[in-house]
ROPA-643803 format. One record per residue: residue number from 1; x negated, y negated, z negated of N, C-alpha, C in turn. Coordinates in pm, 1 decimal. Example, Ala and Ser with C-alpha at 12.3 -4.5 7.8 and 13.67 -1.06 7.14 Angstrom:
ROPA-643803
[r 1, [-1319.0, 569.0, -780.0], [-1230.0, 450.0, -780.0], [-1320.0, 330.0, -780.0]]
[r 2, [-1285.0, 225.0, -708.0], [-1367.0, 106.0, -714.0], [-1290.0, -3.0, -787.0]]
end
This chain:
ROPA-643803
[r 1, [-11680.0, -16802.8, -15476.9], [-11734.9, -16937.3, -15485.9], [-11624.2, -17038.4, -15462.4]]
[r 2, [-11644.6, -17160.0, -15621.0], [-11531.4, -17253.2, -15511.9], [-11574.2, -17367.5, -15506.6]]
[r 3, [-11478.6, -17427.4, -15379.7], [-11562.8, -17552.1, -15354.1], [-11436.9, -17647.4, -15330.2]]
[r 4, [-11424.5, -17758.5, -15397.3], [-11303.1, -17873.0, -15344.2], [-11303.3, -17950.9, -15194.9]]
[r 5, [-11219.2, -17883.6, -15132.0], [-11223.4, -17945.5, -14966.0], [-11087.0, -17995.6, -14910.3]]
[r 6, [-11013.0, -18032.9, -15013.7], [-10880.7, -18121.1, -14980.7], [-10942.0, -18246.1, -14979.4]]
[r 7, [-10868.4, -18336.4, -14969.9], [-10840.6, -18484.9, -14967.4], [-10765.4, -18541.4, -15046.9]]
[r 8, [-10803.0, -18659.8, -15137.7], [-10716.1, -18680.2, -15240.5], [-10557.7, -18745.5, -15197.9]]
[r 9, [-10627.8, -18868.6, -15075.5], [-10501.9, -18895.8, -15025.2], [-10474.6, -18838.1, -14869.0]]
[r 10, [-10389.4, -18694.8, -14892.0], [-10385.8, -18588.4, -14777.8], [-10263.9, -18678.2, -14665.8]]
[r 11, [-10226.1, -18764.4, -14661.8], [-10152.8, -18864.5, -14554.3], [-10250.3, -18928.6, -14442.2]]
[r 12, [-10361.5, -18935.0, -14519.4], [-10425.7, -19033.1, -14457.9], [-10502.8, -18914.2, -14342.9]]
[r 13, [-10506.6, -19016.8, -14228.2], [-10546.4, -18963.2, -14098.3], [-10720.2, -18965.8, -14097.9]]
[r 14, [-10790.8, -18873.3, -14085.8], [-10917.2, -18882.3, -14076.5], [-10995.9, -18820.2, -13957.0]]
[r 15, [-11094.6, -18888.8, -13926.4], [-11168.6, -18853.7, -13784.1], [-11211.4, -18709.5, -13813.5]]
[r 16, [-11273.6, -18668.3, -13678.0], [-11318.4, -18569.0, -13698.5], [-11455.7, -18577.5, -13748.3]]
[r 17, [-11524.1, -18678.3, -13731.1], [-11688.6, -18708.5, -13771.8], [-11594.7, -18683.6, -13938.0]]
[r 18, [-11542.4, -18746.2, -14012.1], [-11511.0, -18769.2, -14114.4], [-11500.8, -18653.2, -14162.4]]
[r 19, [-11439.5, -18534.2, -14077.1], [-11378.7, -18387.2, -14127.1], [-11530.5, -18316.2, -14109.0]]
[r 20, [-11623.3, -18374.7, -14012.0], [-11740.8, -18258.9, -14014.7], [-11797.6, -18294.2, -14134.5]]
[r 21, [-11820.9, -18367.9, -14211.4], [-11862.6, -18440.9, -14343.2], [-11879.0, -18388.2, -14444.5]]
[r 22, [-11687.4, -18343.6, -14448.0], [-11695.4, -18239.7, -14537.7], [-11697.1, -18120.7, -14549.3]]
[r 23, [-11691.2, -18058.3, -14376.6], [-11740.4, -17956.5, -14369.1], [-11912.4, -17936.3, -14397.5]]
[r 24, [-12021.3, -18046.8, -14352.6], [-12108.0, -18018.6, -14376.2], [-12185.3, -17993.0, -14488.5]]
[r 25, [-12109.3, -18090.6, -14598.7], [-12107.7, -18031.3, -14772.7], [-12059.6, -17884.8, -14810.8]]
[r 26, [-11959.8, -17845.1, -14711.6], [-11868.7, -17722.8, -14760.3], [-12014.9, -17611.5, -14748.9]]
[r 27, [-12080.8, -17662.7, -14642.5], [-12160.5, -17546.3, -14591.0], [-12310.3, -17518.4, -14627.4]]
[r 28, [-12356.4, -17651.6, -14714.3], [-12474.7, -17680.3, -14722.6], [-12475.7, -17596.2, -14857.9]]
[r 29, [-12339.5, -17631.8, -14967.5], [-12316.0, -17532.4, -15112.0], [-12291.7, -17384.1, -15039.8]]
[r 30, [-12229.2, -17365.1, -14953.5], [-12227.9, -17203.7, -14885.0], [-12401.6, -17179.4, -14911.1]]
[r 31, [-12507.1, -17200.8, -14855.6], [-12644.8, -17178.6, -14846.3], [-12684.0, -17180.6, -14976.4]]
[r 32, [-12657.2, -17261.1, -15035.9], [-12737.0, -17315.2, -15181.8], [-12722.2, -17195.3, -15266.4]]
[r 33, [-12557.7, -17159.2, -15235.9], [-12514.6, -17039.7, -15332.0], [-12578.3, -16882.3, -15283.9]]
[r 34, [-12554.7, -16899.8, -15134.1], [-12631.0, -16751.2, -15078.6], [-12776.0, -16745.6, -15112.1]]
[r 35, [-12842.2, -16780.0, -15168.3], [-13023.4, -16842.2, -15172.8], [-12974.5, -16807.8, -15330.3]]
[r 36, [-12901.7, -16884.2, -15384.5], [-12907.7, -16861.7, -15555.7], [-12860.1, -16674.9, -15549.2]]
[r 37, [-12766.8, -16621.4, -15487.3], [-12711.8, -16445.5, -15509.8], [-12871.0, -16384.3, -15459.2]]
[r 38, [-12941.0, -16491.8, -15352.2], [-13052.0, -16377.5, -15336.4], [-13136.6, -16360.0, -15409.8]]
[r 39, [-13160.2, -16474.3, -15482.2], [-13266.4, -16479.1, -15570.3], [-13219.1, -16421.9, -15722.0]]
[r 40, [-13098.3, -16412.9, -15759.1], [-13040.6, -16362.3, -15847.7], [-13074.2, -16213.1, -15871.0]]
[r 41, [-13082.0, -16157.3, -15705.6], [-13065.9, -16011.3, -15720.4], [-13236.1, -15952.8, -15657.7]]
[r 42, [-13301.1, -16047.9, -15701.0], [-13450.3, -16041.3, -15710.1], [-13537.0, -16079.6, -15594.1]]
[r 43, [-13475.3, -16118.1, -15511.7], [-13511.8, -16168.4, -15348.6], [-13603.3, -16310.3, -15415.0]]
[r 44, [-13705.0, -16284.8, -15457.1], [-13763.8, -16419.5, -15473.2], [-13834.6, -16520.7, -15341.7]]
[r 45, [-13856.0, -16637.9, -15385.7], [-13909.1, -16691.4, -15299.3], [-14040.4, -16786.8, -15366.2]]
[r 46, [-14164.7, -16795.1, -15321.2], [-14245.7, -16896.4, -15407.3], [-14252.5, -17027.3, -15461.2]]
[r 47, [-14203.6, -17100.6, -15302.4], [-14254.5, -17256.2, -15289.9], [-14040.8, -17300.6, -15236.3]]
[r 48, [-14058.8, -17431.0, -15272.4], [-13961.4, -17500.5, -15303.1], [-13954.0, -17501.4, -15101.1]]
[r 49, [-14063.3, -17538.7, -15039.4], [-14041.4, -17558.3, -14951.5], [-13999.5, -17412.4, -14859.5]]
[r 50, [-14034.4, -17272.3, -14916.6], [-13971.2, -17171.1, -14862.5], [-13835.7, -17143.0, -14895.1]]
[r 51, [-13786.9, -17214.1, -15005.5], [-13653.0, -17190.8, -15009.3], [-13565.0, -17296.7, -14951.0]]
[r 52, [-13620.8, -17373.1, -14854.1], [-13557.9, -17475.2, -14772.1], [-13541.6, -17425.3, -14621.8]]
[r 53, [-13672.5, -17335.9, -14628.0], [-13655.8, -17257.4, -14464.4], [-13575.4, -17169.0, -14436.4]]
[r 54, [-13516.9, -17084.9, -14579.2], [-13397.6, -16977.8, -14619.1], [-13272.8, -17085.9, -14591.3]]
[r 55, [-13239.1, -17209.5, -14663.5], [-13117.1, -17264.6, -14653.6], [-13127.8, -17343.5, -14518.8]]
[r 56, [-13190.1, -17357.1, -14447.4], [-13208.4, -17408.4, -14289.7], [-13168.4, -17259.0, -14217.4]]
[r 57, [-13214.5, -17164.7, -14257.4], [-13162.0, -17077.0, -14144.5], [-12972.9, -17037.9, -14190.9]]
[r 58, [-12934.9, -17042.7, -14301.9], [-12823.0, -17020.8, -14349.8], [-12712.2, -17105.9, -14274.1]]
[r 59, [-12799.4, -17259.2, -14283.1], [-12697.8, -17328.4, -14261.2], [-12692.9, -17319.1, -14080.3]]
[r 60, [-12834.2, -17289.9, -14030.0], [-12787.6, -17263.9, -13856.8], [-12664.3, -17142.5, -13841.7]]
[r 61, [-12659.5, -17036.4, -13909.4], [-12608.9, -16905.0, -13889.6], [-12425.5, -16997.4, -13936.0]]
[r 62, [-12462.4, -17040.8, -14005.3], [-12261.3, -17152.5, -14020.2], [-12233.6, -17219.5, -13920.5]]
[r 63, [-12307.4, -17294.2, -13910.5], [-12284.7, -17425.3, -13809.5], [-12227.8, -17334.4, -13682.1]]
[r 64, [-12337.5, -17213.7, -13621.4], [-12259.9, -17145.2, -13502.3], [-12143.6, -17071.6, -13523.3]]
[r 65, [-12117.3, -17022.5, -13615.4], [-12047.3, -16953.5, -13667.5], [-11875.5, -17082.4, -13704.0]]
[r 66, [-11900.8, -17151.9, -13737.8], [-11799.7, -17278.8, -13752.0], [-11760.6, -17320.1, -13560.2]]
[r 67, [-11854.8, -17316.5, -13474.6], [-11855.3, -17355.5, -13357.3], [-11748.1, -17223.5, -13297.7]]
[r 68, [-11798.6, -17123.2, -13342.6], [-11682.1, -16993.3, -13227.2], [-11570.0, -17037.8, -13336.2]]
[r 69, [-11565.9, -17041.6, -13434.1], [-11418.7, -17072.5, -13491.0], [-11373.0, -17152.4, -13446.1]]
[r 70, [-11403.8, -17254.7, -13412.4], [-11355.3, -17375.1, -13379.7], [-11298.8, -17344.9, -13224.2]]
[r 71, [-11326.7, -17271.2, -13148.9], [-11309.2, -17261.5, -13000.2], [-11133.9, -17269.1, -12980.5]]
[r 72, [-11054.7, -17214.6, -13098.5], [-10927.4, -17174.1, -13016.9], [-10834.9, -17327.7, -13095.0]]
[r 73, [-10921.3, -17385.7, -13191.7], [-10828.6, -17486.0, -13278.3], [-10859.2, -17619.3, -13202.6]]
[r 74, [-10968.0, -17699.6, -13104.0], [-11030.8, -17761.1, -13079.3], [-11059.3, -17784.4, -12938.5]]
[r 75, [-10983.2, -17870.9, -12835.7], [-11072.9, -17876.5, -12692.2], [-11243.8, -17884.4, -12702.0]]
[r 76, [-11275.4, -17869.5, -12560.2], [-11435.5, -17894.7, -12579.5], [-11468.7, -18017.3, -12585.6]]
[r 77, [-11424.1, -18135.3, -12564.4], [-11440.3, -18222.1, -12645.0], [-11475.6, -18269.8, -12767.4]]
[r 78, [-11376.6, -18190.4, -12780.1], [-11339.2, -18243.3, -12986.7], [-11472.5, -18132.0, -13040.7]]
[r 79, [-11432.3, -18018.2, -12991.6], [-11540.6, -17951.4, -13070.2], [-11683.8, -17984.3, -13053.3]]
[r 80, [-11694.6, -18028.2, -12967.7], [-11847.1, -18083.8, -12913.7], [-11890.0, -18204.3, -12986.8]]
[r 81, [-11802.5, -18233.2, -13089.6], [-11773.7, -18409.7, -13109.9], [-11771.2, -18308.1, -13246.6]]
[r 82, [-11728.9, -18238.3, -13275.6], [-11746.7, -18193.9, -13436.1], [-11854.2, -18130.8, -13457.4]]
[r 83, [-11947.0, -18052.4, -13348.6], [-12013.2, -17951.1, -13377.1], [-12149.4, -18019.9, -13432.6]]
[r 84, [-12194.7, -18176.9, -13331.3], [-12284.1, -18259.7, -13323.7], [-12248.8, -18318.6, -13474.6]]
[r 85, [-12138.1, -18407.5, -13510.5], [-12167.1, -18479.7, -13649.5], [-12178.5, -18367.7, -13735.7]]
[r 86, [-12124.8, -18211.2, -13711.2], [-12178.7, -18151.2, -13820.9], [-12308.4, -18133.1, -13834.4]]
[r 87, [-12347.8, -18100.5, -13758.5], [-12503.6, -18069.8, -13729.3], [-12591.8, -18170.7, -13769.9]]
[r 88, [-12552.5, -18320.8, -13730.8], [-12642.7, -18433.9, -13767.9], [-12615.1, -18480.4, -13945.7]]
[r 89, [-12480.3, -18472.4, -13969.4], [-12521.6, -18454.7, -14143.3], [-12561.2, -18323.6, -14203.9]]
[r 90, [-12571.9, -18214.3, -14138.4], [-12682.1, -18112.7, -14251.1], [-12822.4, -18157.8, -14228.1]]
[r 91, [-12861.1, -18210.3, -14071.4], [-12963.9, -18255.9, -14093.0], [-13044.1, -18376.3, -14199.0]]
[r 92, [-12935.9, -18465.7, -14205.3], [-12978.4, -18538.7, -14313.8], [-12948.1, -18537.1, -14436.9]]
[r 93, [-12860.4, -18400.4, -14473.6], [-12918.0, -18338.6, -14568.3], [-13005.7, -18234.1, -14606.4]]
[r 94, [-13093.5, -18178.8, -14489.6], [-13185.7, -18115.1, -14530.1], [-13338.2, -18239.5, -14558.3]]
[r 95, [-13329.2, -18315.4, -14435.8], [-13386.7, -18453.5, -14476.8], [-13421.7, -18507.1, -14627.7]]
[r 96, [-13272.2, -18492.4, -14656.9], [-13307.4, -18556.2, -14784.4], [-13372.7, -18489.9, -14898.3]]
[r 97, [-13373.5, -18347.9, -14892.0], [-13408.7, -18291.8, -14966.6], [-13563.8, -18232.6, -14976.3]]
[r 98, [-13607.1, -18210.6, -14825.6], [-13763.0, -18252.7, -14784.8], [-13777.0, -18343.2, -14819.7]]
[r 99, [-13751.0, -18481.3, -14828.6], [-13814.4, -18616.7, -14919.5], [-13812.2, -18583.5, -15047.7]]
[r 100, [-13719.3, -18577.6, -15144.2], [-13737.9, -18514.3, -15227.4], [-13859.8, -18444.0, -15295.2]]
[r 101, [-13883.9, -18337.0, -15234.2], [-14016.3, -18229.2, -15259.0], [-14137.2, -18264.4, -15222.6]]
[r 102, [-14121.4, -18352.6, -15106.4], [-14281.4, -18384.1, -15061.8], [-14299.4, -18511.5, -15017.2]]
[r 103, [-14187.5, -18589.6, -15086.2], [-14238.1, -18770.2, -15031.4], [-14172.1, -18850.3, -14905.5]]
[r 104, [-14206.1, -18929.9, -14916.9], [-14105.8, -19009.8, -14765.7], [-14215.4, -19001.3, -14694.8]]
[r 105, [-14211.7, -19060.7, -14567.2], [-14354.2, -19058.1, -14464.2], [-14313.6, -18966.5, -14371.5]]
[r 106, [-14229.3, -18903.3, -14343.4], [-14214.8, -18831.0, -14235.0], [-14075.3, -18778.1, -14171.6]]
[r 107, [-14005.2, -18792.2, -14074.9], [-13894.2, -18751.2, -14066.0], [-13819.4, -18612.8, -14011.0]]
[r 108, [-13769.2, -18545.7, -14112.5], [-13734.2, -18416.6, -14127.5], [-13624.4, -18338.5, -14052.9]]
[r 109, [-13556.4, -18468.7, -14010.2], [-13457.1, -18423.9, -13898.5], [-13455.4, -18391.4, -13789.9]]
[r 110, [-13565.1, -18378.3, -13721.8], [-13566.2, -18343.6, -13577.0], [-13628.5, -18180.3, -13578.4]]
[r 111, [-13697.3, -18161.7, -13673.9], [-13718.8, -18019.8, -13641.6], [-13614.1, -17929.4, -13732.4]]
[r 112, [-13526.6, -17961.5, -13825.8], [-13383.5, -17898.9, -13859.4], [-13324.9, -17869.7, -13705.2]]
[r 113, [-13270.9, -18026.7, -13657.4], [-13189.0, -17971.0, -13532.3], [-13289.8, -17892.3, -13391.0]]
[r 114, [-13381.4, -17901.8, -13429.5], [-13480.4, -17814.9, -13288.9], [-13411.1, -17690.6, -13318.8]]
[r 115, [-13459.8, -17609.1, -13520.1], [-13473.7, -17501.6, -13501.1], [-13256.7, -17493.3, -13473.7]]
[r 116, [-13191.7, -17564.1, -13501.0], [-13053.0, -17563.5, -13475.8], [-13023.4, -17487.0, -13338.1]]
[r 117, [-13075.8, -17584.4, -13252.5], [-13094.7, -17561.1, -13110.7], [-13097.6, -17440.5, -13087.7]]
[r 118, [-13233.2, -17367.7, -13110.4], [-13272.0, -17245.5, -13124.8], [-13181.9, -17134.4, -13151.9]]
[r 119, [-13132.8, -17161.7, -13247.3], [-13065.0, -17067.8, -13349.5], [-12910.1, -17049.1, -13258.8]]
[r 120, [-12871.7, -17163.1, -13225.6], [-12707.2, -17165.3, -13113.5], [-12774.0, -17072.9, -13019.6]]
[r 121, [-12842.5, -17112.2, -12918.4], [-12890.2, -17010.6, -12821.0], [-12941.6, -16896.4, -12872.8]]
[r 122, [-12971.9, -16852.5, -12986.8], [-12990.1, -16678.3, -13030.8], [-12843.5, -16640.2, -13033.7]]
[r 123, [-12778.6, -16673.9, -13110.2], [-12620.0, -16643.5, -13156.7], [-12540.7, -16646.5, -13069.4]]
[r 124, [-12555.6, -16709.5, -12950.5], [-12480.7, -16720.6, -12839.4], [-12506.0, -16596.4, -12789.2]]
[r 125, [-12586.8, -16504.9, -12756.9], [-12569.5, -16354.4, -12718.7], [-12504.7, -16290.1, -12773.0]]
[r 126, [-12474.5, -16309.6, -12922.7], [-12445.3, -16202.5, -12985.7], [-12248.8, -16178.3, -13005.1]]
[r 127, [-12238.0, -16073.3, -13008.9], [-12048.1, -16093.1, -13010.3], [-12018.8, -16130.0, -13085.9]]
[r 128, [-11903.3, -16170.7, -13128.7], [-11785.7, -16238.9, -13212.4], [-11627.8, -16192.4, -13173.8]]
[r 129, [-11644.0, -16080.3, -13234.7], [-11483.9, -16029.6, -13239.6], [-11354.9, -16029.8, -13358.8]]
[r 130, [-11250.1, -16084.8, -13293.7], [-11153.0, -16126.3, -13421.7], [-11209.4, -16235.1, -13521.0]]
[r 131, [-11253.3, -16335.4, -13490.4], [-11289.0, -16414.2, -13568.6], [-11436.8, -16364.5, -13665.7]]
[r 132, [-11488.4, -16275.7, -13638.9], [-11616.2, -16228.6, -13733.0], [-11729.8, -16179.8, -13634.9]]
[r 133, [-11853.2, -16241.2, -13698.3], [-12001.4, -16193.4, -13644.6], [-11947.0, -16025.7, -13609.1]]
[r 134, [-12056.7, -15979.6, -13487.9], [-12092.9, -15865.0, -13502.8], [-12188.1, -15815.5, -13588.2]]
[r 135, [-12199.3, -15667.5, -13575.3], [-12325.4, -15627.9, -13625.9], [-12481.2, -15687.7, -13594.9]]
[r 136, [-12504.1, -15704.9, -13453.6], [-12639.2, -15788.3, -13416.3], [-12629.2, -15914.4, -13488.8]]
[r 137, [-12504.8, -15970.3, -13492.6], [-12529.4, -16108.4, -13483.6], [-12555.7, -16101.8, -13653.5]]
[r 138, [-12460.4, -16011.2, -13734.7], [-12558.0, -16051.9, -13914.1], [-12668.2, -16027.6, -13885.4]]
[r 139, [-12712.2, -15922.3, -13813.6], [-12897.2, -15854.4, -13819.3], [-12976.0, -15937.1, -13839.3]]
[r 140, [-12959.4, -16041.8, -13725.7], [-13027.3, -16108.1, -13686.0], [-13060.4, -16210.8, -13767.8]]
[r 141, [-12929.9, -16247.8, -13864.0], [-12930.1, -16373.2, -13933.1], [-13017.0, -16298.6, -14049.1]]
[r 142, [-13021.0, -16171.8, -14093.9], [-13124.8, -16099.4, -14182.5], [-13214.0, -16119.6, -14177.7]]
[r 143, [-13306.0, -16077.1, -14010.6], [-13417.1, -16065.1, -13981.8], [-13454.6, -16257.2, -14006.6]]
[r 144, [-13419.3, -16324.6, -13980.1], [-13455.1, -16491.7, -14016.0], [-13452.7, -16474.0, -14130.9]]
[r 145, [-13380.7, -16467.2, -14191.9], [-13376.6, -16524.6, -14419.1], [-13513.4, -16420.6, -14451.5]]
[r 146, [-13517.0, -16278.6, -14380.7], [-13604.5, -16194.4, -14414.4], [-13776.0, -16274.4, -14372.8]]
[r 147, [-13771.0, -16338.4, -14261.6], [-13879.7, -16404.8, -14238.9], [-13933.2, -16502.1, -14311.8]]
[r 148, [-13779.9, -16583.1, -14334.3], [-13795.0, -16698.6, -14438.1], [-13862.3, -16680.8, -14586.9]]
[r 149, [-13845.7, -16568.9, -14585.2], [-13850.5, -16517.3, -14763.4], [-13975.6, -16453.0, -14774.9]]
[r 150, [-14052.5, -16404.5, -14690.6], [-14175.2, -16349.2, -14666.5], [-14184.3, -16216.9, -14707.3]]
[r 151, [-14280.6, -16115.9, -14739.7], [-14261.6, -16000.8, -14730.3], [-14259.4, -15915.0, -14825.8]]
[r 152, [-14253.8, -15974.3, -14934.0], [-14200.9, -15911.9, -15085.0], [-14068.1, -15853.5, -15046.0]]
[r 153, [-14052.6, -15733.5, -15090.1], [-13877.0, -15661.2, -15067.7], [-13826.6, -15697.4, -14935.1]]
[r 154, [-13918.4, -15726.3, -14851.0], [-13832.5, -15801.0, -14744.7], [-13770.8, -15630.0, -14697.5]]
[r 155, [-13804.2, -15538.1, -14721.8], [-13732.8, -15391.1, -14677.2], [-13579.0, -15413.0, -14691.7]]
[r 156, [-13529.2, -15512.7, -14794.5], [-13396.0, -15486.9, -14858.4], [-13333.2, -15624.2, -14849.9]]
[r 157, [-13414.7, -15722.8, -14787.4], [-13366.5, -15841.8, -14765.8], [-13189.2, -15868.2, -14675.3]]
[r 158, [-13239.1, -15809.9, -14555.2], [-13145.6, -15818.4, -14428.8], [-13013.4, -15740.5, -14500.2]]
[r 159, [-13044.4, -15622.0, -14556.0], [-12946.3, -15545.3, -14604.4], [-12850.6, -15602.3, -14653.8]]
[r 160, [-12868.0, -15666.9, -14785.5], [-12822.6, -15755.5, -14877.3], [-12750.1, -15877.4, -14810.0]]
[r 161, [-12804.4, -15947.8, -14702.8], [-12734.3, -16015.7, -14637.1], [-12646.8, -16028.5, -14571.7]]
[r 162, [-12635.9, -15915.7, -14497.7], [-12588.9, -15832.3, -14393.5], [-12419.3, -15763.7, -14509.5]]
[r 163, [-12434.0, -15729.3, -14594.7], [-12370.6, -15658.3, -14642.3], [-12257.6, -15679.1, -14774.1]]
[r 164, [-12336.6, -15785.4, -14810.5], [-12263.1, -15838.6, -14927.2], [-12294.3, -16017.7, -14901.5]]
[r 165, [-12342.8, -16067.2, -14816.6], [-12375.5, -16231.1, -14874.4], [-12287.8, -16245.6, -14742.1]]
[r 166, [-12338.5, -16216.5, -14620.1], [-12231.8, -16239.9, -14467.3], [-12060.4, -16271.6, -14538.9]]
[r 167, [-12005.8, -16178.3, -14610.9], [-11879.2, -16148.9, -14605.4], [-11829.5, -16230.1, -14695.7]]
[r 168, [-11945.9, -16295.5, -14811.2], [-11871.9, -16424.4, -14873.1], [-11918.0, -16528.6, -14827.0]]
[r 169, [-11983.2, -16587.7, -14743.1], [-12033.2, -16681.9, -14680.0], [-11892.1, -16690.9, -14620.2]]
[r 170, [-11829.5, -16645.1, -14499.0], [-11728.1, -16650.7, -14416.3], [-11609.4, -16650.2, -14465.3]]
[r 171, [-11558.8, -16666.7, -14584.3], [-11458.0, -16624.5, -14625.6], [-11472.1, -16770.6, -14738.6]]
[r 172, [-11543.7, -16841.7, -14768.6], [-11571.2, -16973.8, -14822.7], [-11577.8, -17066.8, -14690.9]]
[r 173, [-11606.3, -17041.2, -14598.6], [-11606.9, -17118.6, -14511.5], [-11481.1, -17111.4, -14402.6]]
[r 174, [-11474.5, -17013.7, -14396.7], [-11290.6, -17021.9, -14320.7], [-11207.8, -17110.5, -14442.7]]
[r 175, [-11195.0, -17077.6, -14557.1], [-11128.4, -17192.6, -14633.6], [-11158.3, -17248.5, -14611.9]]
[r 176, [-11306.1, -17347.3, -14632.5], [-11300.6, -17470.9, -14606.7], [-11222.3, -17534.8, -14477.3]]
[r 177, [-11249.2, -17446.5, -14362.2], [-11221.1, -17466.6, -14239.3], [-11080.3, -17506.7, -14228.9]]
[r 178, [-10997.5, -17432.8, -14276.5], [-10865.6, -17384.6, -14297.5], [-10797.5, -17558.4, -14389.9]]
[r 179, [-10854.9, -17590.1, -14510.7], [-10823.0, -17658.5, -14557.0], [-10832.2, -17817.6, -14469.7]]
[r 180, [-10967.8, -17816.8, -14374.7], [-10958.5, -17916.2, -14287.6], [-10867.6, -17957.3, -14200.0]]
[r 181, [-10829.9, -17830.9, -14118.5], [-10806.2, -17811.4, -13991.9], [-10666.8, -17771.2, -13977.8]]
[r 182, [-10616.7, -17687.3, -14067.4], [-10490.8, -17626.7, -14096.2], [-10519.7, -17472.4, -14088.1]]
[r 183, [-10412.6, -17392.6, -14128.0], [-10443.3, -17263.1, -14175.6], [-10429.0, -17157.8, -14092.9]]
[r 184, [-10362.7, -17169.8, -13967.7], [-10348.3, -17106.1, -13889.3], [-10470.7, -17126.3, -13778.7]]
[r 185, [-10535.1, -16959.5, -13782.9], [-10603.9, -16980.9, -13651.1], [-10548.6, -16966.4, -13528.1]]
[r 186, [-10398.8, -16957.9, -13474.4], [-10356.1, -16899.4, -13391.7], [-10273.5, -17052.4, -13344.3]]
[r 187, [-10302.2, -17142.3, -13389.5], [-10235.7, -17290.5, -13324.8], [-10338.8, -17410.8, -13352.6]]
[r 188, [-10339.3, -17445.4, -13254.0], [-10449.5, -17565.1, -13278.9], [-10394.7, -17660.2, -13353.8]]
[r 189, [-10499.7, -17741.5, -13422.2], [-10491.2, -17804.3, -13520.3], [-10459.5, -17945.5, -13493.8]]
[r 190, [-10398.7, -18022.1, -13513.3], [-10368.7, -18182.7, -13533.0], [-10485.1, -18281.0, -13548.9]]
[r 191, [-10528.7, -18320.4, -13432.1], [-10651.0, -18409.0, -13511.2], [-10641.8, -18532.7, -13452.3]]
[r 192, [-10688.7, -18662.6, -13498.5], [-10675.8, -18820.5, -13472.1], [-10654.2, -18831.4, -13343.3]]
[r 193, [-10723.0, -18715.9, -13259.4], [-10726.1, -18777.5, -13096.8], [-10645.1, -18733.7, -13034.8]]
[r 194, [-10541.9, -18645.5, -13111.0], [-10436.1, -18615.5, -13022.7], [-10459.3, -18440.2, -12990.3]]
[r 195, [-10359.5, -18346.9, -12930.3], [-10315.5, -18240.2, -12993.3], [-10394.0, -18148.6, -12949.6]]
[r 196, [-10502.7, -18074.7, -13022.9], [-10595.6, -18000.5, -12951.6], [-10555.0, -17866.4, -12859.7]]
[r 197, [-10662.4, -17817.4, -12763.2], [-10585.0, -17754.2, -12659.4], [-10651.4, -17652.4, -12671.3]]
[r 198, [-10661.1, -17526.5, -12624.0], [-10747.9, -17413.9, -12640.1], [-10832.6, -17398.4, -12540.0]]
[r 199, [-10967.0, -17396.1, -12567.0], [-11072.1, -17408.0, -12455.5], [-11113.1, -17289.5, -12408.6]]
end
């Protein structure tokens, strides 16, 4: 999958709200595309609005997943300060896309970041070694898309996720990451506020 995550004018100094921005685009097409391979490979889903509960859990399983990456490039500051504007623009782009399908009249962002909430404190048990989910921690992100998707094939749902969608999800999103932040995970990255420290 590719996705454009440079900057046209790469001199110019940009916040980190500014960098979660485009991380939160980087990640929202990460979902869009994992939802299109599932449904490609027969993982259907019915209603417009079940395939929003699939790309809501996708995009929680990034967002934490962007957060342990972020631990060695990022004080807790900064990352706490990136993790939030990322989080608050997927919310208003899942927002926008619930208006979309079912009308204005109601606001869609607070139960995105509830189930967000949720979803950090599941993932937070689970390990993260060398920069990659464990085994629980894809399971788990299975057993959600598998819920999301309801119970057609759901036998082969997690599998599929777990096995072939996990490993390009992370590997589109470390680029993106990489292209933000700089390429090395082993030195923290340069950002507006001055030289990040390892938390």
């Amino acid at each position: 999958m590719r996705i454009r995550t440079r900057w046209n004018d790469k001199k110019k100094q940009r916040s980190l709200e500014e960098i979660a921005g485009v991380v939160a685009f980087v990640e929202w097409r990460i979902a869009g595309q994992t939802l299109l391979n599932l449904e490609n490979e027969g993982f259907h889903t019915d209603t417009q609005l079940q395939r929003l509960e699939v790309l809501q859990e996708l995009c929680a399983f990034l967002v934490h997943v962007s957060d342990r990456l972020m631990h060695a490039r990022l004080d807790e500051e900064q990352r706490q300060r990136f993790i939030v504007a990322l989080a608050l623009k997927l919310a208003d782009t899942y927002h926008d896309n619930r208006v979309d399908f079912e009308g204005r009249g109601q606001d869609f962002r607070q139960p995105f970041i509830d189930l967000l909430n949720q979803r950090m404190a599941d993932y937070a048990e689970f390990r993260f070694d060398d920069g990659a989910p464990g085994y629980a921690f894809k399971r788990y992100l299975g057993e959600c898309v598998t819920n999301s998707m309801g119970p057609r094939d759901s036998k082969w749902i997690s599998d599929q996720v777990m096995e072939i969608e996990v490993p390009a999800m992370l590997k589109t999103l470390r680029k993106g990451l990489d292209d933000q932040l700089g390429v090395d995970d082993d030195q923290p990255a340069e950002v507006p506020d001055g030289s990040a420290q390892s938390s």
